[in-house]
Structure formats: C-alpha cells, structure tokens
DSSP file (Angstrom, degrees, kcal/mol; ACC not computed):
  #  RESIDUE AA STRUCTURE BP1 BP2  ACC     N-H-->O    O-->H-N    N-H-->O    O-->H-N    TCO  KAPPA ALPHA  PHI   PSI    X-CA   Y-CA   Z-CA
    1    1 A X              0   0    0      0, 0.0    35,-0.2     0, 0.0    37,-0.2   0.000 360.0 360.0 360.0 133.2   73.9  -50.3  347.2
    2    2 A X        +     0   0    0     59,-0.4    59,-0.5     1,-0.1     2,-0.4  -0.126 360.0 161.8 -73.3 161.7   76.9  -48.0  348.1
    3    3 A X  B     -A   60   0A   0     57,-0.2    57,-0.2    31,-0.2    -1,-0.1  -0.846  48.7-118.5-149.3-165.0   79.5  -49.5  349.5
    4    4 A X    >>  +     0   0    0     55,-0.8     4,-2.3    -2,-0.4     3,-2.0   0.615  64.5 118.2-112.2  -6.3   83.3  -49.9  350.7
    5    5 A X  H 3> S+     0   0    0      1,-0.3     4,-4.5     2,-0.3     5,-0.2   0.820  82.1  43.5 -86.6 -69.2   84.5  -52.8  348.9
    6    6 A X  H 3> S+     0   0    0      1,-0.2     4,-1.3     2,-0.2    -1,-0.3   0.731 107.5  59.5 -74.3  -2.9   87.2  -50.5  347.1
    7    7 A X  H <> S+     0   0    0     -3,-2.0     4,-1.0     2,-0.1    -2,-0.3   0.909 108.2  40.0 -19.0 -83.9   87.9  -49.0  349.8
    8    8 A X  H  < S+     0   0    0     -4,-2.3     6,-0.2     2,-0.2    -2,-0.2   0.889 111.4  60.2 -42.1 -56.8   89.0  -52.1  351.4
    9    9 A X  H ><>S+     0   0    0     -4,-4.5     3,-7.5     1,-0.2     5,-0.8   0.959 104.3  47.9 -34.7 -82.9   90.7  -53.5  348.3
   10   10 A X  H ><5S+     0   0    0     -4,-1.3     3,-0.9     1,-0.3    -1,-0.2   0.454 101.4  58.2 -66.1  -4.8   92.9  -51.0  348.0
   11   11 A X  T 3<5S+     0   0    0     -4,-1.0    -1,-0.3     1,-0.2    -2,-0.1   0.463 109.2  52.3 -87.6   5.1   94.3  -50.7  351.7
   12   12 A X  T < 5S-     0   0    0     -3,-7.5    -1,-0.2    -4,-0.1    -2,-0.2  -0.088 119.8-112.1-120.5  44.1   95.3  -54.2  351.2
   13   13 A X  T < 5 +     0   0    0     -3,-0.9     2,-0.3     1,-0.2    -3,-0.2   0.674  64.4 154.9  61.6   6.5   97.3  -53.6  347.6
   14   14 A X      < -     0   0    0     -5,-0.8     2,-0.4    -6,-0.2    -1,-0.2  -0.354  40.9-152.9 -90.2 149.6   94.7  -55.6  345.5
   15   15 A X    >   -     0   0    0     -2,-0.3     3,-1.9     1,-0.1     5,-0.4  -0.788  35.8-110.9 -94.6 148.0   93.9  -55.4  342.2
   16   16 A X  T 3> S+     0   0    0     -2,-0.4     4,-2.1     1,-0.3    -1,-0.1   0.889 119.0  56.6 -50.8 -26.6   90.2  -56.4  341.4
   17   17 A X  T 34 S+     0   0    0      2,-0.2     4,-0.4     3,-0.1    -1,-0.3   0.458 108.2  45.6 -81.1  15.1   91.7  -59.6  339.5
   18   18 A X  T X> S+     0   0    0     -3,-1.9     3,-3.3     3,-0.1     4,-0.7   0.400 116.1  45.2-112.8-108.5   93.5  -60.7  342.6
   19   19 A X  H 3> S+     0   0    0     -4,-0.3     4,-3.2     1,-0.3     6,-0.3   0.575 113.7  51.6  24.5 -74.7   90.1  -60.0  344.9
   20   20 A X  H 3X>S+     0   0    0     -4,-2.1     5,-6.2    -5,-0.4     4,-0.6   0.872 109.4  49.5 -41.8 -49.0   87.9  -61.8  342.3
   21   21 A X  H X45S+     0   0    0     -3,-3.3     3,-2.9    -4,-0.4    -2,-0.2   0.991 112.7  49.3 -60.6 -58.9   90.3  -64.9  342.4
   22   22 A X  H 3<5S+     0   0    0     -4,-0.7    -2,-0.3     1,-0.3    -1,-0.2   0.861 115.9  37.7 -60.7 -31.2   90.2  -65.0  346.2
   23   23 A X  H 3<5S-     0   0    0     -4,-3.2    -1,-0.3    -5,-0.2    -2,-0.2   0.569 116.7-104.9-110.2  12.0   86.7  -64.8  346.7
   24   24 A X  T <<5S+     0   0    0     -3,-2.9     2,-0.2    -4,-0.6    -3,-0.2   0.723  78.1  97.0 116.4  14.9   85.8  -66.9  343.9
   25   25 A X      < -     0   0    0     -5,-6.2    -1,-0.4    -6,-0.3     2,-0.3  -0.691  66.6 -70.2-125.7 171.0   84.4  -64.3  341.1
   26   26 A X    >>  -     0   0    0     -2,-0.2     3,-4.4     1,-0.1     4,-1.5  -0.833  28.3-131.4 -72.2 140.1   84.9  -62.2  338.1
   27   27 A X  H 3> S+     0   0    0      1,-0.4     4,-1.3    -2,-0.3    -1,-0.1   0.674 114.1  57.9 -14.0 -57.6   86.9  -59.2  337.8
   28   28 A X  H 3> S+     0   0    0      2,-0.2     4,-0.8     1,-0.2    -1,-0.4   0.353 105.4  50.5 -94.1  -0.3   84.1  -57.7  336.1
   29   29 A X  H <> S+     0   0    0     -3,-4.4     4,-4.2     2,-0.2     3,-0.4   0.826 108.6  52.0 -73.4 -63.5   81.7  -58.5  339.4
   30   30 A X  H  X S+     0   0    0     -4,-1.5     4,-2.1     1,-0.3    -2,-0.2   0.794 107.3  55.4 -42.7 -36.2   84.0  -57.0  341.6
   31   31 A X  H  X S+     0   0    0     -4,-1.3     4,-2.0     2,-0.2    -1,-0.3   0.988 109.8  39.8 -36.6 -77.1   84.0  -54.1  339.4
   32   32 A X  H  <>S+     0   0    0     -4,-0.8     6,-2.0    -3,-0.4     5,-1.1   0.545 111.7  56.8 -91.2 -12.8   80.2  -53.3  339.3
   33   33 A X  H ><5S+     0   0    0     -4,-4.2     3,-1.8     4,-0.2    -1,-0.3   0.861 108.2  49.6 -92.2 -31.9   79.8  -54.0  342.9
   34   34 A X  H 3<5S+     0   0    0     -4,-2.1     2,-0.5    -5,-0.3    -2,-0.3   0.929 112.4  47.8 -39.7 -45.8   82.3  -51.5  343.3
   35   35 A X  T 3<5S-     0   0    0     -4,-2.0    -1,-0.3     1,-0.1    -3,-0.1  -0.299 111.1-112.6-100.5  52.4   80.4  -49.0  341.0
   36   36 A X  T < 5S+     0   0    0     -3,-1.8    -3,-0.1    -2,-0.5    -1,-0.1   0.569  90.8 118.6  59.1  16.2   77.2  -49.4  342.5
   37   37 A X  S   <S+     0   0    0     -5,-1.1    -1,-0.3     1,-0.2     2,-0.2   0.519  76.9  26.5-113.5  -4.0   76.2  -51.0  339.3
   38   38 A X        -     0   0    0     -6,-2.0     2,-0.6   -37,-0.2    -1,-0.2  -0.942  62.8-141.2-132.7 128.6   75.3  -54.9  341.4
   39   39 A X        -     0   0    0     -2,-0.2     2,-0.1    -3,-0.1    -6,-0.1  -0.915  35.8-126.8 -87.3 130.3   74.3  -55.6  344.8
   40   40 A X        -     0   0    0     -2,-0.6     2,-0.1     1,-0.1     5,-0.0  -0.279  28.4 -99.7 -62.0 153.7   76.3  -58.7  345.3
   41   41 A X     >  -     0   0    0      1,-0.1     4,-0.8    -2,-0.1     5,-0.1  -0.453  41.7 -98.4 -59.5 148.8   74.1  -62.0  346.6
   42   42 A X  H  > S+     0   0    0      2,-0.2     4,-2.0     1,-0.2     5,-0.1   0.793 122.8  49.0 -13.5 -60.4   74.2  -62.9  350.4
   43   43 A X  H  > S+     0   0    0      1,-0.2     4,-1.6     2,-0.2     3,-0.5   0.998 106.8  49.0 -45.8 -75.9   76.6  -65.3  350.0
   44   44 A X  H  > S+     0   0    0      1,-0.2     4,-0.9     2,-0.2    -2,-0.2   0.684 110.1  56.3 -61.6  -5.8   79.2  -63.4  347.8
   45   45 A X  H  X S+     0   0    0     -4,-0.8     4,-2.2     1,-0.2     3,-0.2   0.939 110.8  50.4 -90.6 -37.6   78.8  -60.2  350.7
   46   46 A X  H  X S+     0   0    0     -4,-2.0     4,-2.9    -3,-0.5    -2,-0.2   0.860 106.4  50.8 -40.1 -45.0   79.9  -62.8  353.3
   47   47 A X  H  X S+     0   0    0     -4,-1.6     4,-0.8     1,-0.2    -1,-0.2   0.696 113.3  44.0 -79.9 -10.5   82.4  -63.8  351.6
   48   48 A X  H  X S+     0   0    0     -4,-0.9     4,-2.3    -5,-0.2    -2,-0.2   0.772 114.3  47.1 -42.8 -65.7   83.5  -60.7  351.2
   49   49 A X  H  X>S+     0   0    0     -4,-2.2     5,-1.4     1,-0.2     4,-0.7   0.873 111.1  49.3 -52.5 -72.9   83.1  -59.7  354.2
   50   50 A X  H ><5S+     0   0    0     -4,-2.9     3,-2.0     2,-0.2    -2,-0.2   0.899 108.5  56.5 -40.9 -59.3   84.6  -62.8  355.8
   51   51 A X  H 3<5S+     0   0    0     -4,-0.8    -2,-0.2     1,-0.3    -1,-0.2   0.835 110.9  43.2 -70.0 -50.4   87.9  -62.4  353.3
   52   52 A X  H 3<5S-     0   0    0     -4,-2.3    -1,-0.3     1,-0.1    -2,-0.2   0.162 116.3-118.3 -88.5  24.2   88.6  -58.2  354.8
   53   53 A X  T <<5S+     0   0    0     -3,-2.0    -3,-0.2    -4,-0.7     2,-0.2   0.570  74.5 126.6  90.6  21.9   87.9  -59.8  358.2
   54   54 A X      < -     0   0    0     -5,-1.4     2,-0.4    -6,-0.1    -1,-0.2  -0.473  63.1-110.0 -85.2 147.3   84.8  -57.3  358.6
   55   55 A X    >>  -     0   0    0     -2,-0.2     3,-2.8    -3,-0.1     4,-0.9  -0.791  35.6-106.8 -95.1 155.0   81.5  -57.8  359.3
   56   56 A X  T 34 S+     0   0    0     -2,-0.4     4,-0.2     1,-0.3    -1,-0.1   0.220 108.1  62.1 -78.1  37.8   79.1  -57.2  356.8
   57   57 A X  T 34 S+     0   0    0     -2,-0.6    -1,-0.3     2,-0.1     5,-0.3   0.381  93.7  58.4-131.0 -31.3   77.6  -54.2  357.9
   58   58 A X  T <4 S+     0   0    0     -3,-2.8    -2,-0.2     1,-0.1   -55,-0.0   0.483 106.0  57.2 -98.6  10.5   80.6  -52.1  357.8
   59   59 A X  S  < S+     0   0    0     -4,-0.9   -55,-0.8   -56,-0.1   -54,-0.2   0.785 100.7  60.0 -77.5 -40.2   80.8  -53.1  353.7
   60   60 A X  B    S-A    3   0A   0     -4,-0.2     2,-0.3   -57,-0.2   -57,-0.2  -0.401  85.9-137.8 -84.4 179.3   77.5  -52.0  352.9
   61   61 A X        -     0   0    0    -59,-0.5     2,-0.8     5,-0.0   -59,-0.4  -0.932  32.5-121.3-141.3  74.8   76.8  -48.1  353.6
   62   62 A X    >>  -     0   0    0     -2,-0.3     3,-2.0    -5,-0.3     4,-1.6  -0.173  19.7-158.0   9.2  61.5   73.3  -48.2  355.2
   63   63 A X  T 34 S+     0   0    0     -2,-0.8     3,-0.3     1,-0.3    -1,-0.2   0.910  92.5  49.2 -57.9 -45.3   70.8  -45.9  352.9
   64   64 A X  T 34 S+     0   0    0      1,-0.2    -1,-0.3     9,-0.1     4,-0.2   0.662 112.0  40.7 -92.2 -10.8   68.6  -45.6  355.8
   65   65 A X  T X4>S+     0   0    0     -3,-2.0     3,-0.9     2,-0.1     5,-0.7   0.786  84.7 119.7 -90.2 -21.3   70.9  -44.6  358.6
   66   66 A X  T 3<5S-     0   0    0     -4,-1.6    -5,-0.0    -3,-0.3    -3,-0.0  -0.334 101.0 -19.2 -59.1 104.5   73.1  -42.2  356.6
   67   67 A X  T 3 5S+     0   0    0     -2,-0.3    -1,-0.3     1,-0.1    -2,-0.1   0.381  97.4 122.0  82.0  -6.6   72.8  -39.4  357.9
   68   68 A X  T X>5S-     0   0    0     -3,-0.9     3,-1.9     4,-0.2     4,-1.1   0.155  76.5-123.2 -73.2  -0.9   69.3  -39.9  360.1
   69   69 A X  T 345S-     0   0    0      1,-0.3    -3,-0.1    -4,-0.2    -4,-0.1   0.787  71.3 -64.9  63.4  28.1   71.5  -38.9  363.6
   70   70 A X  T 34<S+     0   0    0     -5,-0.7    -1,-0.3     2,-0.2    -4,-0.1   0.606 121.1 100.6  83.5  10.5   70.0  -42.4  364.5
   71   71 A X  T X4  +     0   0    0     -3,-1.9     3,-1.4    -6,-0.2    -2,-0.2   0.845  68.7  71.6-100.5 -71.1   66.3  -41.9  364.6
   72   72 A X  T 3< S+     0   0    0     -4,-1.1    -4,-0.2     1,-0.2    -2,-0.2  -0.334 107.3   9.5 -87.0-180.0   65.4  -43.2  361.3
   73   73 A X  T 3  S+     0   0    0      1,-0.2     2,-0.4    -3,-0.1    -1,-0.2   0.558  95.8 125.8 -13.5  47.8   65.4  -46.7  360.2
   74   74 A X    <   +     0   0    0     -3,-1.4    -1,-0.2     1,-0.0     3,-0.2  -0.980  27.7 169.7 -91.4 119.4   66.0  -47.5  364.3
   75   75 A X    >>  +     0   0    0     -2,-0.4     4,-5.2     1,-0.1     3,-2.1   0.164  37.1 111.5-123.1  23.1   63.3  -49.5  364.5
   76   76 A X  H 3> S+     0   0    0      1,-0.3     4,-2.8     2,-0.2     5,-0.2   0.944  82.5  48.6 -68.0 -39.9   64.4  -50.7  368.2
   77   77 A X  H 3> S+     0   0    0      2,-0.2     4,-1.5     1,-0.2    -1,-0.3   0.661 108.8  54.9 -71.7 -18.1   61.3  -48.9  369.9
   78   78 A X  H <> S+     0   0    0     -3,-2.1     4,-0.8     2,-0.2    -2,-0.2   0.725 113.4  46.3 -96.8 -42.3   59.0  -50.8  366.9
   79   79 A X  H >X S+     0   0    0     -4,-5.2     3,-2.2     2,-0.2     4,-1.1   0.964 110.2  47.6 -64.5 -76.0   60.8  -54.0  368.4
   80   80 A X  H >< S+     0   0    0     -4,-2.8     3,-5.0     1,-0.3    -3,-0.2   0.899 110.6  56.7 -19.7 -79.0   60.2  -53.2  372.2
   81   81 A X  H 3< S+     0   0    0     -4,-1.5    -1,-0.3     1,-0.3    -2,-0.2   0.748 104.8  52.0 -21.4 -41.6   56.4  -52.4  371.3
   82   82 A X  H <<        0   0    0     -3,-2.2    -1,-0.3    -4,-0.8    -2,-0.2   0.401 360.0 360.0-103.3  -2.3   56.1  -55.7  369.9
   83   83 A X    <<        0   0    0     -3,-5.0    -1,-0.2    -4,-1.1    -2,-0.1   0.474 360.0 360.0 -75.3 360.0   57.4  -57.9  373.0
C-alpha cells in the first residue's frame, strides 16, 4: 500500500533507526513499509500515525480515490440507500 511514511520521516530529520526506536520496531520494517514491500498491522499504522501527529488516512495513499475526481470508492450514496 503506497504511502507517506518517508515522506513524513524525513521532514522531521529521522533516520529509519531513530523512527523504528520510537515506535517500537525494526529498521528493516520501517524500511519495507516505506518501499511498499509491507502493509504495516493496524496497530503499528496508529502508531505511526499517532507519533507524526496525523491521522491515519493521510499515511496511507487511498488506491481507490486516487485519482477517481471523488466518484469512485465514495460509497456515501450506497450508505444513504441503506438507512
């Protein structure tokens, strides 16, 4: 899953072994959720999340909104229907 996560790092000076300590991981996680090579657990994107003071929704990169001008995967009208 795409993400921001080095993004984030690196506008706050961290190195992945500094990042890793603070939230509690290995280097070599922090790595491969950077390269798209692990989706992190639930927990660890909260805590993530929680750490750059973000919600987790602006870590992850949305596969299904990117770029859909907001029509697909809005599912708001699927909700509505269903009340």
């Amino acid at each position: 899953m795409r993400n921001r996560l080095r993004e984030l790092r690196k506008a706050r000076g961290l190195s992945q072994a500094e990042l890793a300590d603070a939230v509690e991981v290995t280097r070599q996680t922090i790595n491969a959720v950077e390269a798209d090579k692990y989706d992190p657990s639930l927990p660890l994107a909260y805590k993530l999340a929680t750490y750059f003071g973000v919600p987790v929704e602006h870590l992850f990169i949305n596969p299904f909104r990117e770029g859909a001008g907001g029509a697909a995967g809005d599912d708001s009208s699927m909700m509505e229907a269903g009340s």
